[in-house]
C-alpha positions as CSV (number, residue, x, y, z in Angstrom):
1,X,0.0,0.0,0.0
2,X,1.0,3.7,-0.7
3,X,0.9,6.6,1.6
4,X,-1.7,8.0,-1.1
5,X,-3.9,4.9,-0.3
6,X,-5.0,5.9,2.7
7,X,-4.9,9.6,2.5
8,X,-7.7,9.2,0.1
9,X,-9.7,6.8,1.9
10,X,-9.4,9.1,4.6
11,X,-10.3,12.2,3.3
12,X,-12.0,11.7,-0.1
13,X,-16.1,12.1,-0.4
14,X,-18.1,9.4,0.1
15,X,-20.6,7.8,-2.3
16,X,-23.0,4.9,-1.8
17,X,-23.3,2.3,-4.2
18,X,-25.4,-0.2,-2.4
19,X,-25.2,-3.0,0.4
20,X,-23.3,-5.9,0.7
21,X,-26.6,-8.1,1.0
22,X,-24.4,-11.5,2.7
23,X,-22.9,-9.4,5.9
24,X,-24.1,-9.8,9.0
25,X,-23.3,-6.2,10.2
26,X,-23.9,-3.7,7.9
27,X,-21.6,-3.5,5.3
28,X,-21.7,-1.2,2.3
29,X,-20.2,-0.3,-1.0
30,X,-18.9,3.3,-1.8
31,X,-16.9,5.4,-4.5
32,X,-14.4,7.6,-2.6
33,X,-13.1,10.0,-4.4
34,X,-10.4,12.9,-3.8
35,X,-8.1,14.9,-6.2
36,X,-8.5,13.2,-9.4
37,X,-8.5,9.9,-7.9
38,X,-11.3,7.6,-6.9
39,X,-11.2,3.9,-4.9
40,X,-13.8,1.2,-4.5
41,X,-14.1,1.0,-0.4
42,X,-16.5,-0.8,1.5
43,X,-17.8,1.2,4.4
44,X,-18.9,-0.3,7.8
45,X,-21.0,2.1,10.1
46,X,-20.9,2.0,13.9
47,X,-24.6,2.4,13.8
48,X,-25.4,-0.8,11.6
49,X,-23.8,-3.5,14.1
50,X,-25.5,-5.8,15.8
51,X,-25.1,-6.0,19.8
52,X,-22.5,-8.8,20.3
53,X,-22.2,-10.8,24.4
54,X,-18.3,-11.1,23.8
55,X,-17.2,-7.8,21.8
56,X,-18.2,-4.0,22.7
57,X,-19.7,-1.9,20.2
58,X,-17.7,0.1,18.1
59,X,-16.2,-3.1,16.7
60,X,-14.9,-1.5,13.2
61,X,-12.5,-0.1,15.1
62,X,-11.0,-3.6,15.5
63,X,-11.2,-3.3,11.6
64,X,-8.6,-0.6,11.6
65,X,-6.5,-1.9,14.3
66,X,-6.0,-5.5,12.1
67,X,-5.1,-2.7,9.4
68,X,-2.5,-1.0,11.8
69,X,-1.0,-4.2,12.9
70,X,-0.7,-5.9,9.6
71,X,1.0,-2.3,8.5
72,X,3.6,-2.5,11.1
73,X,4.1,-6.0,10.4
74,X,5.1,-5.4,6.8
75,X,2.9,-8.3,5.9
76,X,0.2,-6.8,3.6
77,X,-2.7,-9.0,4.7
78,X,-5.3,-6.4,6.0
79,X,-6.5,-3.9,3.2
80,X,-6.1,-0.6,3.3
81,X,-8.3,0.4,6.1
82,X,-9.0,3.8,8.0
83,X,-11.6,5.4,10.7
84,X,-14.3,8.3,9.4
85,X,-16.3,10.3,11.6
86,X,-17.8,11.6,9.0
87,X,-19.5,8.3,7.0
88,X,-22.8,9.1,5.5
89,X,-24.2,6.9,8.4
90,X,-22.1,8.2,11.0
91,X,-18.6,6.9,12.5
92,X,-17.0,3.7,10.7
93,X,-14.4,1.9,9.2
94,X,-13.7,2.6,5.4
95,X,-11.9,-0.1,3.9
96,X,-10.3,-0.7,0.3
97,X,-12.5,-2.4,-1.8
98,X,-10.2,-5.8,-3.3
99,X,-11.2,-6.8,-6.9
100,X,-11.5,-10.8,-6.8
101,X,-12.9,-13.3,-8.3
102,X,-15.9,-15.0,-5.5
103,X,-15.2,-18.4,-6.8
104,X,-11.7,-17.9,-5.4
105,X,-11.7,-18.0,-1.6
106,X,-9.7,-20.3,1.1
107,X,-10.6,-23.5,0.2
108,X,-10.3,-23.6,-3.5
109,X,-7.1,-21.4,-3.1
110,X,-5.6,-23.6,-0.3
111,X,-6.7,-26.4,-3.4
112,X,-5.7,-25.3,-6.8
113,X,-3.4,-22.4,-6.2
114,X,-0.4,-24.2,-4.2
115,X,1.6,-20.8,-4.8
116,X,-0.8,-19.0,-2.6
117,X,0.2,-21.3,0.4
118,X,2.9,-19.1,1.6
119,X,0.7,-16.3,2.0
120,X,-2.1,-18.4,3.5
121,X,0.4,-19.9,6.2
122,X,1.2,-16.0,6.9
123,X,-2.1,-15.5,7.2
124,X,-2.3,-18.2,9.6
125,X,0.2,-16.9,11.7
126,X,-1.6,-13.3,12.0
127,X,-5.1,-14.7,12.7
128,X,-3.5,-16.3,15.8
129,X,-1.4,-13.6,17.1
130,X,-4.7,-10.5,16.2
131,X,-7.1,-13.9,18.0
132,X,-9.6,-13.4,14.9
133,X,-12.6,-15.2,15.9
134,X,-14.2,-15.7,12.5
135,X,-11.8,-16.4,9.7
136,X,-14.3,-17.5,7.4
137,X,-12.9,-19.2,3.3
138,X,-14.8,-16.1,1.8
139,X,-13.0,-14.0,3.7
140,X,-9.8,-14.6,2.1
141,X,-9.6,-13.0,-1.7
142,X,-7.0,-12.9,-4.3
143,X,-6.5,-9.7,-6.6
144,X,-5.8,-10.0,-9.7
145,X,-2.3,-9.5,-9.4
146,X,-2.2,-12.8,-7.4
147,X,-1.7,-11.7,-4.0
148,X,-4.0,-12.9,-0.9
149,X,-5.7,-10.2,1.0
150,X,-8.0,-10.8,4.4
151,X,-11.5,-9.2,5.4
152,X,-13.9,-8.7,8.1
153,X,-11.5,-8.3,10.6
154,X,-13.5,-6.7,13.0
155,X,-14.2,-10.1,15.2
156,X,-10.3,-9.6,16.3
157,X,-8.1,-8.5,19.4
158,X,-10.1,-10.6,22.9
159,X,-8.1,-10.8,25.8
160,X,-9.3,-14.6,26.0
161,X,-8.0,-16.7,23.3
162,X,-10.9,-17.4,21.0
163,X,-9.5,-18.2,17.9
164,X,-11.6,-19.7,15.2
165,X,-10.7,-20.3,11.8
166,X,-10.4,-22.0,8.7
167,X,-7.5,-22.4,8.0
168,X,-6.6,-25.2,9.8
169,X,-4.3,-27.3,7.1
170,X,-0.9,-25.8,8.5
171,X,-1.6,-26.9,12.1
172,X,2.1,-28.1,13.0
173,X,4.0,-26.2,10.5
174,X,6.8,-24.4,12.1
175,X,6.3,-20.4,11.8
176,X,8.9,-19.1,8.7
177,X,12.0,-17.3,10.5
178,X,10.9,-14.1,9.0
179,X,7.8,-14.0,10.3
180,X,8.9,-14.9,13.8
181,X,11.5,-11.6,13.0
182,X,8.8,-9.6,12.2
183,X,6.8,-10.6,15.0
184,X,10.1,-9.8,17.5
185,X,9.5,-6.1,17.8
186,X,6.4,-6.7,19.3
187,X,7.8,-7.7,22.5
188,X,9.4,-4.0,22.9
189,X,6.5,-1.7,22.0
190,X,2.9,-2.1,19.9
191,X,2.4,0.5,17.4
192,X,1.0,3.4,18.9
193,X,-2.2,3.8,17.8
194,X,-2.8,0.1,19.1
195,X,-3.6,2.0,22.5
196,X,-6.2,4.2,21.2
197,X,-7.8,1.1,19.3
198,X,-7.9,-1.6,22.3
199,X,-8.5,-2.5,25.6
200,X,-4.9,-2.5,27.8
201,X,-5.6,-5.9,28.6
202,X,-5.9,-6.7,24.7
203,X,-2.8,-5.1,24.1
204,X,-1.2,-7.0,27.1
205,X,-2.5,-10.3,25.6
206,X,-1.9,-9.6,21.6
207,X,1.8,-9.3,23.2
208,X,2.0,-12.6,25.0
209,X,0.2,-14.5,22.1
210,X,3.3,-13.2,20.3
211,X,5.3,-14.2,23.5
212,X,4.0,-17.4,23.3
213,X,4.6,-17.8,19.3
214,X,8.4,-17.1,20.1
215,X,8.8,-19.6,22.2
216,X,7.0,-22.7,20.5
217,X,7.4,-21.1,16.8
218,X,4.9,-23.7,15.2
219,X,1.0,-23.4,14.4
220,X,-1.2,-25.1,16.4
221,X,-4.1,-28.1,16.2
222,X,-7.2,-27.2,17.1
223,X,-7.2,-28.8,20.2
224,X,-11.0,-28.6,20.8
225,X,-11.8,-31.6,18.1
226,X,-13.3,-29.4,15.4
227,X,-15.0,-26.3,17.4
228,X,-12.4,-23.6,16.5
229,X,-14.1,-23.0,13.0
230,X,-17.0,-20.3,12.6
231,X,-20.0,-21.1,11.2
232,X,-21.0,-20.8,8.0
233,X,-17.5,-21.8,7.2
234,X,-17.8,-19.8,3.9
């Protein structure tokens, strides 16, 4: 992503396009536009969420925090994603809009496109350390330039460990050394806007995830016989 990227997204004016009919919050299609230049963004409004038992509201917040943290990271696997106060519906997330094809999601990626495996493994390894609770196969795209993106982070970040996934088929692989490296400046200091994003005892526990990940570098089983996958699966 380019500095220019998000500048727009955060600043550009805003227009509706219609709803993303299969989301369970409110999730909605827009043309940004700013300077010349427009962007595809999908737009998720504080006021469309439904009331959750195990997250607070405000969860597209957590959307731009798996933004921030894949940023600092280096690792590319959250779109572009920013906060605006100003959304036509009030406060939300704005998020770049990823051209794919919907026939193309985890499983038939993890199935017929063995060159996306590194990137899925990564993938992996950031669902476990951000504790994303609903890493559904349509949530995982490919652009057309053959690189995996993920969305609907915004089920991300408990204190309790409450991973569920998909993406179970690397469960034993060892993490790749330059992942674990990347992961290393963790440990000394979260990026900053992490703090205004999360809970202190979130941050405390994203930390000793990645704690934990240093010290046994390999993915884990699903040691719960099957239940760490959300439902629908796709």
């Amino acid at each position: 992503m380019t500095p220019d990227d998000e500048t727009l997204l955060s600043t550009g004016e805003i227009d509706l396009l219609g709803l993303i009919e299969a989301s369970s919050n409110s999730a909605l299609l827009a043309r940004v536009s700013a300077g010349g230049r427009t962007s595809l963004a999908i737009y998720k409004p504080g006021e469309g969420e439904r009331p959750l038992r195990d997250f607070p509201p405000k969860i597209y917040r957590r959307e731009r925090a798996a933004y921030v943290l894949s940023d600092a990271l280096g690792w590319e696997v959250v779109p572009t994603t920013v906060l605006r106060e100003d959304g036509p519906f009030g406060p939300g997330s704005l998020q770049r809009y990823i051209q794919h094809d919907p026939l193309l999601h985890y499983f038939t990626l993890y199935d017929t496109r063995p060159e996306t495996h590194d990137e899925l493994l990564r993938m992996a390894v950031f669902d476990l350390v951000a504790n994303n609770t609903d890493r559904k196969g349509g949530h995982v795209l490919l652009d057309p330039d053959g690189h995996v993106w993920g969305i609907d982070q915004g089920l991300c970040f408990s204190a309790p460990f409450k991973l569920r996934t998909v993406i179970w088929e690397f469960a034993g692989r060892p993490v790749p050394d330059d992942l674990l490296e990347d992961l290393g400046g963790l440990l000394d200091e979260l990026p900053a806007e992490l703090a205004e994003l999360l809970f202190p005892m979130e941050q405390m526990a994203l930390q000793m995830r990645v704690a934990d990940l240093l010290e046994n570098p390999v993915l884990p089983f699903d040691e719960t016989g099957g239940y760490r996958v959300p439902w629908p699966p796709l």
